[in-house]
Steps between C-alpha positions, in 0.01 A plus 500: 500500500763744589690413186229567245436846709834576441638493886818421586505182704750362742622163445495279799771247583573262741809576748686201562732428863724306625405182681573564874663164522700377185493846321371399166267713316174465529130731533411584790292327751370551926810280587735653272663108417483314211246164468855234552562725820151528648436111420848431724352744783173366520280182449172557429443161494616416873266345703286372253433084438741344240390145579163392569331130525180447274281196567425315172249222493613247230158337375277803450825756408376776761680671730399551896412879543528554888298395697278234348449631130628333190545656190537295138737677268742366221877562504606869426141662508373814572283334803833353618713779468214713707513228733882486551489917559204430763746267652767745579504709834628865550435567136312813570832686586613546203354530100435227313571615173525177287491058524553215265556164545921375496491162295554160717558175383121331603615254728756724701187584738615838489274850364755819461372817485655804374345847684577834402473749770535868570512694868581850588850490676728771568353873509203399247723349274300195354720190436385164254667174566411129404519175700445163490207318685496110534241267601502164598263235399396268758273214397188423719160400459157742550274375682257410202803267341580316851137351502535422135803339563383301753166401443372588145157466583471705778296772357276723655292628249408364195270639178287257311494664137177264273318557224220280362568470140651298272785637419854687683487829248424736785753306717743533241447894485514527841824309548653747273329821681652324858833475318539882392370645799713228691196446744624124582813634684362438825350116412725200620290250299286533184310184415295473138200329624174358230315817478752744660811592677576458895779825632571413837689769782654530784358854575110539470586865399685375174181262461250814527705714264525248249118438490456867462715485215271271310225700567638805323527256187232270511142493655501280770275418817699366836463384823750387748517275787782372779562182737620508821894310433599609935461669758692633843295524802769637687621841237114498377667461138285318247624322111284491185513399184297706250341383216395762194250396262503721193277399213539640151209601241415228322484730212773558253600681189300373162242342732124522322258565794119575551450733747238439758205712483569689785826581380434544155239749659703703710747615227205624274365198350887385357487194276410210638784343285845678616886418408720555831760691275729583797611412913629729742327514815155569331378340160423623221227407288423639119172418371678414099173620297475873672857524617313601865733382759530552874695384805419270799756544810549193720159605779303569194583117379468321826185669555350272197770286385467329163677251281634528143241322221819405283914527600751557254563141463172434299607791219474368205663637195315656178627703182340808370376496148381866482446787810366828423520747799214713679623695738806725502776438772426524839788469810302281766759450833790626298433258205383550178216304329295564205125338433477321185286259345715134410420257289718179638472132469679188738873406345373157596202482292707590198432202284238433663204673470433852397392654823566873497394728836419899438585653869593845608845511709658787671838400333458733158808646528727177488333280283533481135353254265699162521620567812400204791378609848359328793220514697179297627276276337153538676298407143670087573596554876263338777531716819236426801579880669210568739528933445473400125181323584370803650462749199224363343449625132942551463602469180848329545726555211641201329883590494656803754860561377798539759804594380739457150667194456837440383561144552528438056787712597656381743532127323755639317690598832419205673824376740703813457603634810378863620755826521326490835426291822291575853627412878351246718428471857701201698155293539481196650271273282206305699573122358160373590415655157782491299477245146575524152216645437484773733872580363340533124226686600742784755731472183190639286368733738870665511574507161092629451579827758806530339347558129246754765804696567604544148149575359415758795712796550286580818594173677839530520511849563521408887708192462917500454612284175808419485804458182508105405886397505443229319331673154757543278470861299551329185109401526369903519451451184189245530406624772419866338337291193158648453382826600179408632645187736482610863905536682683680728746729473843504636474857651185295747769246639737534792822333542518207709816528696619207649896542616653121631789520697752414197363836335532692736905435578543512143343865442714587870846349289391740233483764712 
């Protein structure tokens, strides 16, 4: 400012002294001595813990947080590196400025720390140094792990996951939900049981906090019960085991269902004849000729429960010889659908007889003519459903369509391995069910929600895939054959890392 005005300005500069001790140049500070001087005057860093003992437990890889709290963090965290700080006493005297993690070999049992501090020393002069922390593992057990160890049964509270269908697809969802939110942390068993899965505790906190859990993703009705295991007289001091019972909507996604009347009734007359299109922890139901939908919440379900008319295992599979559309697109849920008007006929009457059905589907905007699709044949289908019984006068189309199919495609693809792959919970499997053809058919069901994951964008939004070591990229190329063939994308995967010890002292030689 003063030089565009045309001011004469003053330039500053900064004097420079003599260090009061060595007499090198230097600018001046409260102490007058240079940083090698002040650092051989004073220690900022006396008096503060260079050694401290952390408690490790082994099985569960958590660490004992004075007095009775254990926390689970991996190796070289931000969790554990907040934790070793916490651990340190007198730290408030000085400035912690900066930490990191000094690298160990793994089995050393040692964690160094490098802290950068500052403190005012000296007439205000502010000095920086560095130093060294180191910790010392010591192996032992938390509580939880010692009554693993030496009685694996000895749980306290256990959660009794069923549901009364047919198949495992919402058990297989869930698994994967459990798995990315890590909710089965706390479980020391897991047992896969005919129409569910068993999670059993050793805290009935974990137990309750699980079951909540499942009811922010599913709707569910549960009740819970306990059993008298001891009891003290003498300290007043009573054991139970507790039991959750947590029962899942028999209802799942592609389900046909006819609503009861008073159902129907209380969301303004909707259907009767609904398709569940998706499960949270409320349903929702799209009536396909109006594209009305609504949502039922877990009370609104128990209050008047009902059962599916047909599951996704009775689809059957058609191909469109001509669809003109009606409406024009409508987003229902966050989904798009279109009402058109198909004309479709069985792929197994082909040959056969000439049977052609004229329906009206809400799937206009991804059929085409020739395409296949699947859906439900009520025109050949025999279903005894009492709330069917009730609407007298119904008209009950012949054919309601589902969803696209793509199996013509996926022949050619048949036995080539996915870029892609899903985790798995370490179940225990309940023998007293097990055979060859249970096997087939949890082989099928797998392989069926796996094709659900590649056709539905929505479903595996909340679900972690992983990158398949064992594709080889020389296949991308059949894999991105057809434009219209449902796949996903590399950017959707994560990396599975999985380090074994022989890895990890090679990439530390590298080093």
């Amino acid at each position: 400012m003063a030089q565009e005005a045309g001011m004469f300005t003053v330039p500053k500069t900064i004097g420079s002294v003599l260090c009061c001790k060595c007499g090198i140049l230097m600018q001046p500070n409260a102490a007058n001595m240079c940083a090698k001087c002040l650092l051989s005057e004073v220690d900022i860093t006396e008096g503060l813990q260079k050694h401290v003992v952390i408690i490790h437990c082994p099985e569960c890889e958590s660490y004992l947080q004075p007095p009775r709290t254990w926390i689970k963090t991996q190796l070289e965290s931000k969790e554990l590196l907040t934790f070793c700080i916490k651990r340190l006493k007198n730290l408030n005297k000085v400035h912690l400025v900066h930490a990191e993690f000094i690298w160990t070999e793994p089995h050393s049992k040692r964690i160094k720390v490098r802290l950068r501090v500052q403190k005012e020393v000296l007439n205000g002069a502010v000095l920086e140094q560095a130093y060294t922390v180191e910790y010392v593992v010591q192996d032992q057990m938390c509580e939880s792990c010692t009554r693993v160890q030496a009685n694996p049964d000895q749980w306290v509270a256990a959660v009794q996951l069923r549901q009364h269908v047919s198949h495992r697809r919402t058990f297989f969802y869930l698994e994967q939900l459990i798995i990315k939110h890590d909710e089965a942390r706390n479980a020391i068993r897991i047992k896969q049981m005919d129409q569910g899965i068993d999670f059993f505790f050793v805290n009935r906190s974990h137990a309750g906090k699980f079951v909540d859990f499942v009811g922010e993703v599913a709707p569910i009705r549960k009740r819970n019960d306990k059993q008298l295991v001891s009891h003290d007289q003498k300290s007043n001091n009573y054991n139970y085991k507790y039991t959750f019972s947590v029962e899942i909507c028999p209802i799942c996604r592609e389900d046909l269902i006819c609503l009861p009347p008073k159902v129907a009734a209380s969301q303004g007359n909707l259907g009767p004849l609904v398709i569940c299109t998706k499960v949270t922890n409320s349903l929702a139901l799209l009536d396909p000729f109006t594209l009305r939908h609504c949502f039922l919440n877990a009370e609104q379900y128990w209050r008047v429960p009902f059962k599916a008319l047909l599951s996704s295992r009775q689809l059957v599979e058609y191909i469109v010889l001509d669809i003109e559309t009606v409406s024009s697109e409508v987003i229902v849920g966050g989904s798009k659908y279109v009402v058109a008007d198909a004309q479709i006929a069985r792929v197994s009457d082909f040959g056969k007889n000439d049977i052609i059905f004229n329906v009206r589907t809400h799937l206009g905007h991804l059929l085409n003519p020739g395409d296949y699709a699947l859906g439900y044949d009520l025109y050949g289908a025999n279903s005894n459903d009492i709330e069917l019984d009730r609407y007298k006068g119904l008209v009950v189309p012949e054919v309601i369509l589902i969803k696209k199919s793509y199996e013509e495609k996926r022949q050619k693809k048949r036995n080539k391995p996915r870029s892609w792959k899903l985790k798995s919970l370490n179940m225990e499997i309940d023998n007293s069910t097990r055979g060859r053809d249970h096997e087939e058919k949890m082989d099928s069901e797998y392989e069926q929600f796996k094709r659900d994951l590649e056709e539905n964008p929505e479903l595996r939004f909340n679900i972690s895939l992983y990158q398949n070591k064992e594709y080889q990229p020389s296949e991308m190329a059949s894999d991105t054959d057809g434009e219209d063939f449902p796949s996903i994308r590399i950017e959707e995967l994560l990396a599975d890392l999985e380090l074994s010890d022989e890895e990890m002292e090679d990439g530390s030689k590298r080093e």
